[in-house]
MIVEX-533003 format. One record per residue (C-alpha): residue number from 1; y, x, z. Coordinates in nm, 2 decimals, always signed. Layout:
N
+-------+--------+--------+--------+
: kolke :      Y :      X :      Z :
+-------+--------+--------+--------+
:   NUM :      Y :      X :      Z :
...
+-------+--------+--------+--------+
//
This chain:
394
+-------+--------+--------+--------+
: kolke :      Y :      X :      Z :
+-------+--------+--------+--------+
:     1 : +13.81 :  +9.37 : +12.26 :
:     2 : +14.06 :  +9.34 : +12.51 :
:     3 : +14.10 :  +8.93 : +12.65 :
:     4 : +14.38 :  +8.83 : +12.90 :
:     5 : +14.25 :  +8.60 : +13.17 :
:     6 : +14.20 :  +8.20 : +13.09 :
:     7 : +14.03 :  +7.92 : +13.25 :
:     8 : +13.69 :  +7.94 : +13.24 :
:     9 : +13.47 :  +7.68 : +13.09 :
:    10 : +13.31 :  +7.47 : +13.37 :
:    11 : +13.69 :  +7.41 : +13.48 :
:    12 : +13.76 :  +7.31 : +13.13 :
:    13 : +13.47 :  +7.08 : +13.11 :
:    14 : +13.56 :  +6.93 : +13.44 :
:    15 : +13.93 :  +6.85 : +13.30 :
:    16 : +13.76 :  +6.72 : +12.95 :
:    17 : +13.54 :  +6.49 : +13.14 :
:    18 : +13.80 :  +6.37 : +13.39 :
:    19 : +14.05 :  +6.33 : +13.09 :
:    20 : +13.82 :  +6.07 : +12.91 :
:    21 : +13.72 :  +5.93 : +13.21 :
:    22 : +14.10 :  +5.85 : +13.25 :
:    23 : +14.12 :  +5.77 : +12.93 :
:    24 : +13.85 :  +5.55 : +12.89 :
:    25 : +14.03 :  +5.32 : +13.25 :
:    26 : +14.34 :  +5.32 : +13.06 :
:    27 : +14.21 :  +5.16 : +12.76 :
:    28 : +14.04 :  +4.92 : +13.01 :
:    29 : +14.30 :  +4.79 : +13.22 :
:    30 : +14.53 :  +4.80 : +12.90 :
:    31 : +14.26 :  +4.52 : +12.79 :
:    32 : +14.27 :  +4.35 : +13.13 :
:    33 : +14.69 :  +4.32 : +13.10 :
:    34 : +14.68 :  +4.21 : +12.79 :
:    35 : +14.43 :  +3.95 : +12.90 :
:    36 : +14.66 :  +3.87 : +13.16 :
:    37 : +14.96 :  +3.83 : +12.98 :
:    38 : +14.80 :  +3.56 : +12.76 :
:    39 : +14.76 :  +3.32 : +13.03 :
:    40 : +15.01 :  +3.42 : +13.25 :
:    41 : +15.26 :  +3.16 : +13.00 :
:    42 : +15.07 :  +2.89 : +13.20 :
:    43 : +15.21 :  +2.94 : +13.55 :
:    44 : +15.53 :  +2.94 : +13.46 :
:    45 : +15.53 :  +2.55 : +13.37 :
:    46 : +15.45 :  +2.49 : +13.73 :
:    47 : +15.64 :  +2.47 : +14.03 :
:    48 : +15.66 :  +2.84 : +14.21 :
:    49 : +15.53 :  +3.00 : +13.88 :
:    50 : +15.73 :  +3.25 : +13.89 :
:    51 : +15.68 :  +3.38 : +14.19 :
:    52 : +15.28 :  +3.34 : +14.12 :
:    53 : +15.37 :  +3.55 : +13.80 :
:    54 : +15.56 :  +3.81 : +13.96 :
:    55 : +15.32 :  +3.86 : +14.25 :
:    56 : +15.01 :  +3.86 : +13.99 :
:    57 : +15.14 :  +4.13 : +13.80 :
:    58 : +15.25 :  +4.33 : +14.13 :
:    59 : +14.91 :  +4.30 : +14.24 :
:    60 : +14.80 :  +4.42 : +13.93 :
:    61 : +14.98 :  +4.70 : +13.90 :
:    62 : +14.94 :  +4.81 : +14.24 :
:    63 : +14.53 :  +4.75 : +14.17 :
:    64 : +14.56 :  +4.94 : +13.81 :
:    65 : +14.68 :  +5.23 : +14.02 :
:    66 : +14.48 :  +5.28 : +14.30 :
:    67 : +14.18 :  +5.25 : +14.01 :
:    68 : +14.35 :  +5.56 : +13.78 :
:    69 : +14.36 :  +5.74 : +14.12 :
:    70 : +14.04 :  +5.67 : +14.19 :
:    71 : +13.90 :  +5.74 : +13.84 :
:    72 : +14.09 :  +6.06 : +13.85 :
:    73 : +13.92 :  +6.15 : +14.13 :
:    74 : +13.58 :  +6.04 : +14.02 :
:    75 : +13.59 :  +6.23 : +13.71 :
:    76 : +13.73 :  +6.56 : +13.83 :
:    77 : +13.47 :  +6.56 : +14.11 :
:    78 : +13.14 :  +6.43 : +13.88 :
:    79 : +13.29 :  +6.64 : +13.61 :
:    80 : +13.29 :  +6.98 : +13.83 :
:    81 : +12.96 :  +6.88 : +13.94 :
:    82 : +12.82 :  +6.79 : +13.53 :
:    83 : +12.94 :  +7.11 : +13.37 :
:    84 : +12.78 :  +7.34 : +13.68 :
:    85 : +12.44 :  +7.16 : +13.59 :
:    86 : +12.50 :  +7.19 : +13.24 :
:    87 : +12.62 :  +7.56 : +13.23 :
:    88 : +12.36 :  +7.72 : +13.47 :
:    89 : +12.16 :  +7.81 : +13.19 :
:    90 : +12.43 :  +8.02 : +13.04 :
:    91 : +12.49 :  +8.14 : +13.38 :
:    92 : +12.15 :  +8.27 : +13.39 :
:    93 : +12.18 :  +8.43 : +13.05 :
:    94 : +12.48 :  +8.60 : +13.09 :
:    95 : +12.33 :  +8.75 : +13.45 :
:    96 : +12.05 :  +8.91 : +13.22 :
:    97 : +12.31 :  +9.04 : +12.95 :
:    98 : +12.52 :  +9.20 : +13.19 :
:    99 : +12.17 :  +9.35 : +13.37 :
:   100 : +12.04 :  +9.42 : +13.01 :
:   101 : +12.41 :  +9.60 : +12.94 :
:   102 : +12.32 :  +9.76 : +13.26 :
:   103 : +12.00 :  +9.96 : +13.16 :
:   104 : +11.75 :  +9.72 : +13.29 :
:   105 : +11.56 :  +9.57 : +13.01 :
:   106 : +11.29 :  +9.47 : +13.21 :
:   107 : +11.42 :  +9.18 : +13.35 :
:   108 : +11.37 :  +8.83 : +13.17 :
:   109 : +11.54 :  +8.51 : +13.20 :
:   110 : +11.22 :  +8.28 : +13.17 :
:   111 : +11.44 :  +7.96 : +13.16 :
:   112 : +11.25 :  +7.65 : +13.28 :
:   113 : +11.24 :  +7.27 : +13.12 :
:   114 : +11.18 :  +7.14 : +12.84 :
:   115 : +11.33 :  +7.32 : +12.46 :
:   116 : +11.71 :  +7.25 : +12.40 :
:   117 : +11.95 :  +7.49 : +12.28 :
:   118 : +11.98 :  +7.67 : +12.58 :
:   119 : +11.61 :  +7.72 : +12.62 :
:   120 : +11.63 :  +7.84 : +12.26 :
:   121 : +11.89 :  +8.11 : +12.36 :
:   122 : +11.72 :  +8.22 : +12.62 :
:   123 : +11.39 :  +8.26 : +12.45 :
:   124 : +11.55 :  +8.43 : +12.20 :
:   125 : +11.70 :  +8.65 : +12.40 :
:   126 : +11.37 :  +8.71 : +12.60 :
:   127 : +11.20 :  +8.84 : +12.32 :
:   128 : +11.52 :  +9.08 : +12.20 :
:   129 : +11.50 :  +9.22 : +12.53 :
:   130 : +11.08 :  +9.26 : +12.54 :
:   131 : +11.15 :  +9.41 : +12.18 :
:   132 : +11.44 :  +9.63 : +12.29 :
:   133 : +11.25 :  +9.74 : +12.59 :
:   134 : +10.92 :  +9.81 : +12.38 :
:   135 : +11.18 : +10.04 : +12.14 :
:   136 : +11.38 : +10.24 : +12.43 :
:   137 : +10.98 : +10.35 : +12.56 :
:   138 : +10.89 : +10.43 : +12.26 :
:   139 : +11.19 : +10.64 : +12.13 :
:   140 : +11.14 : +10.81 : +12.50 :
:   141 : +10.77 : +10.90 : +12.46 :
:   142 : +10.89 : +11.01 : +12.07 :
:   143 : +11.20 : +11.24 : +12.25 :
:   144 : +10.90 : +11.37 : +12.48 :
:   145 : +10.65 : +11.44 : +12.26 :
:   146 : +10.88 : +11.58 : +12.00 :
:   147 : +11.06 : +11.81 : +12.29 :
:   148 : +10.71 : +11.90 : +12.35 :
:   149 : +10.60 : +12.00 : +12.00 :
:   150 : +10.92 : +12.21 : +11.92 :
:   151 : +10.88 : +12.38 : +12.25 :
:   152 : +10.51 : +12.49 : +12.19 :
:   153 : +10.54 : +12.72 : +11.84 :
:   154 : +10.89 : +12.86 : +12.01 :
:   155 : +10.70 : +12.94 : +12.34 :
:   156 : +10.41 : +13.09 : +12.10 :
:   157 : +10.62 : +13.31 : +11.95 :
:   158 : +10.83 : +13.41 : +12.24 :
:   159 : +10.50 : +13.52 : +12.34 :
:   160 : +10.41 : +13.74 : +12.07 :
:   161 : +10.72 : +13.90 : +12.08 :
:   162 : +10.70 : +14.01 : +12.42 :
:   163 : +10.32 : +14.17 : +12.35 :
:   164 : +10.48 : +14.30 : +12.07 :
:   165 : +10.77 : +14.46 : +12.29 :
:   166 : +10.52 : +14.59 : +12.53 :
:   167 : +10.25 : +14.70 : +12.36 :
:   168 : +10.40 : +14.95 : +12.05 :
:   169 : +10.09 : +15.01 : +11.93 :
:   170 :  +9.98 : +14.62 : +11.83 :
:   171 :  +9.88 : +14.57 : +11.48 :
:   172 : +10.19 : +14.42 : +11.34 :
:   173 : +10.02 : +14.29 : +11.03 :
:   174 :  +9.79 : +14.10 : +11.26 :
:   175 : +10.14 : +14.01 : +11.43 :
:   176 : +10.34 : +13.90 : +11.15 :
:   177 : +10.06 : +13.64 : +11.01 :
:   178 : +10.07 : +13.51 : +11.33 :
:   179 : +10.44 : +13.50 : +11.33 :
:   180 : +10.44 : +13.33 : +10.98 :
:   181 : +10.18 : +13.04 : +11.05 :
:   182 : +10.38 : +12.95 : +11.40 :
:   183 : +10.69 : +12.95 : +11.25 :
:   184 : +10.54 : +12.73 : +10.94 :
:   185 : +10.45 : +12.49 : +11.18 :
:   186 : +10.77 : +12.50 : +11.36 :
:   187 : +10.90 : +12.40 : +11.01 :
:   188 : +10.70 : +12.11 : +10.91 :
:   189 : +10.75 : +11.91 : +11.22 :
:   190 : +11.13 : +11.95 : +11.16 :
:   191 : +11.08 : +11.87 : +10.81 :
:   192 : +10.88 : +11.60 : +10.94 :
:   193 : +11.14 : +11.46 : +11.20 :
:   194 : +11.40 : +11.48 : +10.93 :
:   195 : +11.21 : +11.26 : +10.67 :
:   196 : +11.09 : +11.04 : +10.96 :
:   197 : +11.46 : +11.00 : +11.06 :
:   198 : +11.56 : +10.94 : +10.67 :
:   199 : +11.35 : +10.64 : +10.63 :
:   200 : +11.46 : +10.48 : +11.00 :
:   201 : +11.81 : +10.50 : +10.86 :
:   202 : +11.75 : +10.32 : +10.48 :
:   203 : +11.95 : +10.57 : +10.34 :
:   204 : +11.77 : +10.59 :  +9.99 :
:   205 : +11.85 : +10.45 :  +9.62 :
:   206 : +11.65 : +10.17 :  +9.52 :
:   207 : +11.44 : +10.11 :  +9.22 :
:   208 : +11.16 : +10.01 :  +9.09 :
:   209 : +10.80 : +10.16 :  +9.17 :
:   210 : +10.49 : +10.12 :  +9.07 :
:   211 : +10.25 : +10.18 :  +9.36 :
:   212 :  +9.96 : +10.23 :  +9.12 :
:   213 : +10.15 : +10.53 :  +8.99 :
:   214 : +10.18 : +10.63 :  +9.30 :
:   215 :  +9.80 : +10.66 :  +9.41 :
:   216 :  +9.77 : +10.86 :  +9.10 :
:   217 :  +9.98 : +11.11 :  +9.15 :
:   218 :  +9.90 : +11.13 :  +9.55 :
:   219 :  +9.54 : +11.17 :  +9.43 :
:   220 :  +9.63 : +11.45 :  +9.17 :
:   221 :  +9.81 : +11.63 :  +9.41 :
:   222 :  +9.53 : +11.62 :  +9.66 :
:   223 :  +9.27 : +11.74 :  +9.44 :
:   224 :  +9.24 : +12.09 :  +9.60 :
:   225 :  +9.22 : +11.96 :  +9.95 :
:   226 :  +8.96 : +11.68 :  +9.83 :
:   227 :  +8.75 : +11.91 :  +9.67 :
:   228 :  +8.78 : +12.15 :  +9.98 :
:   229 :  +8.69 : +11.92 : +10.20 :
:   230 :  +8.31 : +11.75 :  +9.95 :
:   231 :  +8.58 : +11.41 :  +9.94 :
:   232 :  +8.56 : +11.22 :  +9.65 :
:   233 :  +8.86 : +10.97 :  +9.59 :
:   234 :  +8.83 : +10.64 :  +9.35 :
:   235 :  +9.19 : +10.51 :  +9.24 :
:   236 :  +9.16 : +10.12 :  +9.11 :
:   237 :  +9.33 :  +9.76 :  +9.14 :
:   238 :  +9.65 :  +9.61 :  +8.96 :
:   239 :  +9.99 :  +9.70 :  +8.85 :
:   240 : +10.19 :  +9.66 :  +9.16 :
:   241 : +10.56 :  +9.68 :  +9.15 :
:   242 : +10.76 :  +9.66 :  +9.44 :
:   243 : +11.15 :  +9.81 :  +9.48 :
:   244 : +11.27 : +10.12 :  +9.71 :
:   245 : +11.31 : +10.49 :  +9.67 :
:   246 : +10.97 : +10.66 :  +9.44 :
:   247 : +10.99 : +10.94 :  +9.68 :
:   248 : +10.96 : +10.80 : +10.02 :
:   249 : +10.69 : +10.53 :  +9.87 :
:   250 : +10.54 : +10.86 :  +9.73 :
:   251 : +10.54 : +11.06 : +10.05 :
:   252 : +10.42 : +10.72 : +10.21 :
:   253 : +10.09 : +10.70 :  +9.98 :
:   254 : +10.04 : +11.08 :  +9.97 :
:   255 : +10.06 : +11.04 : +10.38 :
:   256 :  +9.78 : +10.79 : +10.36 :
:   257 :  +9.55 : +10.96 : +10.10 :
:   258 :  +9.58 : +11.30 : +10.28 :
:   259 :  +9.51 : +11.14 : +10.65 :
:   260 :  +9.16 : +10.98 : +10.47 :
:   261 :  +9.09 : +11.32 : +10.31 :
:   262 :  +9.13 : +11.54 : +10.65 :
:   263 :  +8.99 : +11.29 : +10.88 :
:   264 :  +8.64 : +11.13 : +10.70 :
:   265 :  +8.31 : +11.28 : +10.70 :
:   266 :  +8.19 : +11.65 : +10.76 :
:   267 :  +8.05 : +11.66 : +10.40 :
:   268 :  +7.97 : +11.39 : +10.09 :
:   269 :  +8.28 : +11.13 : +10.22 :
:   270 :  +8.46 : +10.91 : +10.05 :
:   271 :  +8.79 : +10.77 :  +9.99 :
:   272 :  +8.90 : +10.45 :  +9.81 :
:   273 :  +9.27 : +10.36 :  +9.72 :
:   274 :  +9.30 : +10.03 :  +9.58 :
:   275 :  +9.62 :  +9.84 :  +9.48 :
:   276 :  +9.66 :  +9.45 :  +9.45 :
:   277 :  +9.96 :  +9.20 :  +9.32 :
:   278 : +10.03 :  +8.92 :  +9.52 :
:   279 : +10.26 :  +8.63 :  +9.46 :
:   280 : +10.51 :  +8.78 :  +9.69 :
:   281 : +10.36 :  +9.13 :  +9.80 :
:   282 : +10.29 :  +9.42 :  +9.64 :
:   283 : +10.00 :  +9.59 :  +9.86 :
:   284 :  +9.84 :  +9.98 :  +9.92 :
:   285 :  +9.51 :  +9.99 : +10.04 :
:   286 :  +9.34 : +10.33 : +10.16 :
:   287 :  +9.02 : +10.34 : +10.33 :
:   288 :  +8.76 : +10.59 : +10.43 :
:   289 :  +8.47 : +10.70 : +10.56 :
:   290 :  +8.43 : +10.88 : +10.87 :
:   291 :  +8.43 : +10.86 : +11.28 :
:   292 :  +8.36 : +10.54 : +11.45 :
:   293 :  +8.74 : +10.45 : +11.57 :
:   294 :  +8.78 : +10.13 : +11.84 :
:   295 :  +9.03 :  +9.87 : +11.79 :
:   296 :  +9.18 :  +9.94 : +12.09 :
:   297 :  +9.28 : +10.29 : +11.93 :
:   298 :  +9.37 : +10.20 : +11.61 :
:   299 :  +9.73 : +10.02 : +11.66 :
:   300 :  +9.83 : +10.35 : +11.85 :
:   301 :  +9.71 : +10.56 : +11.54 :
:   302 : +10.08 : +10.51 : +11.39 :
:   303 : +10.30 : +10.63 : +11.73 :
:   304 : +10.46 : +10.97 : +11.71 :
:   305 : +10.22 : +11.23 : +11.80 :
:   306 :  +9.92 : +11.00 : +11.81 :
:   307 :  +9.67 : +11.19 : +11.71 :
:   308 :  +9.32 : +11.12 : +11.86 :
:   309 :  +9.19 : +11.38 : +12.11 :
:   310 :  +8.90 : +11.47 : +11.82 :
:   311 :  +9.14 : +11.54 : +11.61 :
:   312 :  +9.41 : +11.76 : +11.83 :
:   313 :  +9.19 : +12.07 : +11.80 :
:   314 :  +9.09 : +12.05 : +11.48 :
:   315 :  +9.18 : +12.29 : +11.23 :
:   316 :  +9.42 : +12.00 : +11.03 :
:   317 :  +9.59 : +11.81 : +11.32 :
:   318 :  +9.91 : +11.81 : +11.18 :
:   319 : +10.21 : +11.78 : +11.37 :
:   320 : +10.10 : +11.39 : +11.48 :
:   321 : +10.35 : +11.19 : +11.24 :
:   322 : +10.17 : +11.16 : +10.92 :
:   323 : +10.11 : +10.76 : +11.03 :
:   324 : +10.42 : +10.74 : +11.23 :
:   325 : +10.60 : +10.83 : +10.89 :
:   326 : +10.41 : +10.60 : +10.70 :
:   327 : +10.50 : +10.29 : +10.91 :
:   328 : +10.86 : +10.38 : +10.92 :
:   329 : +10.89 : +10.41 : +10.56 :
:   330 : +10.66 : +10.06 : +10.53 :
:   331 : +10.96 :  +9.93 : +10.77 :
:   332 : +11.26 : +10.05 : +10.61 :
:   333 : +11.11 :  +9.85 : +10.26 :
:   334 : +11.09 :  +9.52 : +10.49 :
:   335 : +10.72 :  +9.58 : +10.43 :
:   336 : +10.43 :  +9.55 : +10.69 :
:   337 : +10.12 :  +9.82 : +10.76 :
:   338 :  +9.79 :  +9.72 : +10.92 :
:   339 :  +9.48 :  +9.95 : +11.05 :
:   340 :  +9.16 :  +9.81 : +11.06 :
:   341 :  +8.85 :  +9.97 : +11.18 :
:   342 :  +8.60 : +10.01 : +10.94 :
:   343 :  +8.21 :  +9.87 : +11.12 :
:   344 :  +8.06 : +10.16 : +10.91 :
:   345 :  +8.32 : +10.40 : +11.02 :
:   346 :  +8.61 : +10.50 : +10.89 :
:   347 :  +8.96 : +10.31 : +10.87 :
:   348 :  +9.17 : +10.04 : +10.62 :
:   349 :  +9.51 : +10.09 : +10.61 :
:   350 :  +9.72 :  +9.83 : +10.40 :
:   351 : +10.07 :  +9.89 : +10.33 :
:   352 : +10.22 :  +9.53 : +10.21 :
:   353 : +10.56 :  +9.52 : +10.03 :
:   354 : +10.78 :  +9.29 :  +9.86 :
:   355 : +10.69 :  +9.26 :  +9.52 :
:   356 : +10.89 :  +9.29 :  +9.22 :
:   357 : +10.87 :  +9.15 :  +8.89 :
:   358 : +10.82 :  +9.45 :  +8.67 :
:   359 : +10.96 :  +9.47 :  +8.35 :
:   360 : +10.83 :  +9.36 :  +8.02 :
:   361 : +10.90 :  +9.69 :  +7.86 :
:   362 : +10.72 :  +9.92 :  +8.10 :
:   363 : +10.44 :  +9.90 :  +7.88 :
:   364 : +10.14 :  +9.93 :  +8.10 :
:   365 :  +9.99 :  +9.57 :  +8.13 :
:   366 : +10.05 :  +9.20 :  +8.22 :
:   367 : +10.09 :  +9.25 :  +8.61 :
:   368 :  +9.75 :  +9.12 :  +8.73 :
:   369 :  +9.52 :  +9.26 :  +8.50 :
:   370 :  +9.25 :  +9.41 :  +8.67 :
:   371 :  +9.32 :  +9.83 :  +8.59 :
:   372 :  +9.03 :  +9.99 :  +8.72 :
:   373 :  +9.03 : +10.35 :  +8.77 :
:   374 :  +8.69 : +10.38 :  +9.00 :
:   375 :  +8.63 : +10.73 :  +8.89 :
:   376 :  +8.64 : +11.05 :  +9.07 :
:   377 :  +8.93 : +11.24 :  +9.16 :
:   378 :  +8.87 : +11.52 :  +8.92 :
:   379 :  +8.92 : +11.31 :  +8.63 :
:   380 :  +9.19 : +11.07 :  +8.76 :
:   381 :  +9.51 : +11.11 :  +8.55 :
:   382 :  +9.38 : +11.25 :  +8.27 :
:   383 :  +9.63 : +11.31 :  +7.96 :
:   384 :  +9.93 : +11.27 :  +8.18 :
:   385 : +10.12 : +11.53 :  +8.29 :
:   386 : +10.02 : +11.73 :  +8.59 :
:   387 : +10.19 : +11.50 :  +8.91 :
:   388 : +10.49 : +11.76 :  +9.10 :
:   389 : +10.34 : +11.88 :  +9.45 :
:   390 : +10.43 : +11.65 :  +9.73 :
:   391 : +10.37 : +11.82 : +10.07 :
:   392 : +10.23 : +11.57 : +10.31 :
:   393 : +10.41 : +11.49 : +10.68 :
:   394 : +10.12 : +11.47 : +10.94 :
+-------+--------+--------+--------+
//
């Protein structure tokens, strides 16, 4: 907003501290007169008392001025010199915003002493920055990589047009499939983007879910690709409630169940998808078997377009933001997601959210009650309905 020019606050310091200073000597030498006064009865019953008196309180006057002068003085010059000390923190803070507002995020202010207020500022602003800086890279990498993705199936078919054009006699069957499963993938990273972009903004209804339901249907959905790939899946744990939108929580635990599916074991793996209530968390754990992954490369599993370079050429790569999809929506339900390597190989991802107290009526248990449900995919869900297809973003 728009501010007209005013006095800026070491100059109002300096008058504050000058003002009590003058304040302060008044109150003094008001003391000292009235002091003065008391006794000064007592010269007057002697001879030239008077003239004592008169010349006393001349004097005094005379000294009562020259002090004010020289307290005014005193405190518009140590005053000045008090609020620069004082306000060089902020003037080193407001040096970084106006770099910071500048585009350079890099810089930090790294204030010096021991913790006060200011040091607290400046820390705090510190780590905005290191945060900020950390989410500008990574939103350029994500413009990158997605630029790159989007450009490859449009170059790809641009290609196959042009053979097409040039070569009359092609086989335009052979074309057209090719055609179909370029432009499918074209469709599913947009589809992708768009969800990814969804759950970054919160815009979604809350209510209450039950993440146990949701690792059954994930798991019922995925039976086809399971079975396709010799991956057996055990669903188990407790009742665990937490509150946000049933479809991005579903596309969340379908994300996880279908990453564990694709990337585990050539033949006879395993998945395991496990919920637990905690006092204050509701918590998604999927884990399979598989590769060997380090920890240095499992943090970096969950970035846009991180995909592994195993897994880039493999026939289910995905468009690399299965993971990155799963942490946003874990974010937007002020929830956390961790990825730890598995020694026997293979990778833990927990999802924890804020839990919910369920209600008494949803008849399906005490929340807490151990509900095991170790048994293989093909019979998980029986007597329910069949679970509505859910097409996971990878």
């Amino acid at each position: 907003m728009p501010r007209t020019p005013g006095l800026s606050v070491r100059v109002k310091l300096t008058l504050s501290y000058a003002g009590f200073v003058m304040l302060a000597g008044l109150l003094l030498l008001a003391v000292m007169w009235v002091f003065v006064l008391r006794h000064l009865p007592a010269y007057s019953s002697v001879d030239g008392g008077v003239l004592v008196r008169a010349l006393l309180m001349r004097d005094f006057a005379s000294a009562a001025g020259a002090t004010l002068g020289f307290l005014l003085v005193f405190g518009l010059v140590g005053g000045w010199f008090l609020a620069g000390r004082m306000l060089a923190p902020l003037t080193r803070i407001t040096t970084a915003t106006r770099m910071a507002a500048k585009g350079s995020l890099s810089h930090r202010i790294r204030l010096p002493g021991r913790k006060d207020e200011f040091r607290e500022l400046a820390d705090s602003f510190d780590r905005m920055l290191a945060r900020l800086e950390a989410h500008v890279a990574e939103q350029r990498r994500f413009a990158a990589n997605a630029s790159h993705e989007l450009r490859t199936p449009l170059a790809i078919s641009k290609a196959l047009l042009d053979v097409a054009r040039t070569d009359p006699y092609h086989d335009t069957g052979e074309l057209l499939d090719r055609l179909h499963v370029v432009n499918t993938r074209a469709i599913d990273l947009t589809e992708a983007l768009l969800l990814l972009s969804r759950a970054e903004q919160r815009s979604f209804t809350r209510e209450h879910v039950d993440l146990s339901l949701m690792a059954e249907e994930a798991a019922e959905t995925l039976l086809p690709l399971a079975e396709q790939h010799g991956v057996t899946i055990q669903t188990s744990g407790d009742i665990a409630v937490t509150v946000g939108s049933q479809a991005l929580l579903l596309q969340l635990t379908t994300n996880l169940v279908h990453n564990a599916i694709v990337h585990n074991l050539p033949e006879r793996g395993a998945v395991r998808v496990h919920t637990t209530l905690r006092p204050e968390a509701a918590v998604l754990t999927v884990e399979n078997t598989g590769e060997r992954i380090t920890p240095e490369l499992a943090p970096i599993l969950t970035e846009p377009f991180q995909r592994g370079t195993e897994r880039v050429h493999a026939d289910h790569a995905g468009v690399g933001l299965g993971l990155a999809i799963v942490k946003s929506i874990a974010q937007a339900h002020d929830g956390t997601l961790t990825l730890t390597p598995r020694r026997a190989g293979g990778l833990r991802i927990t999802v924890a959210l804020p839990a919910a107290v369920p209600s008494a009526d949803r008849g399906r248990g005490v929340p807490g009650t151990d509900v095991d449900r170790g048994v293989p995919i093909a019979d998980v869900g029986r007597g329910r309905a069949a679970a509505p297809a859910l097409k996971p973003s990878l």
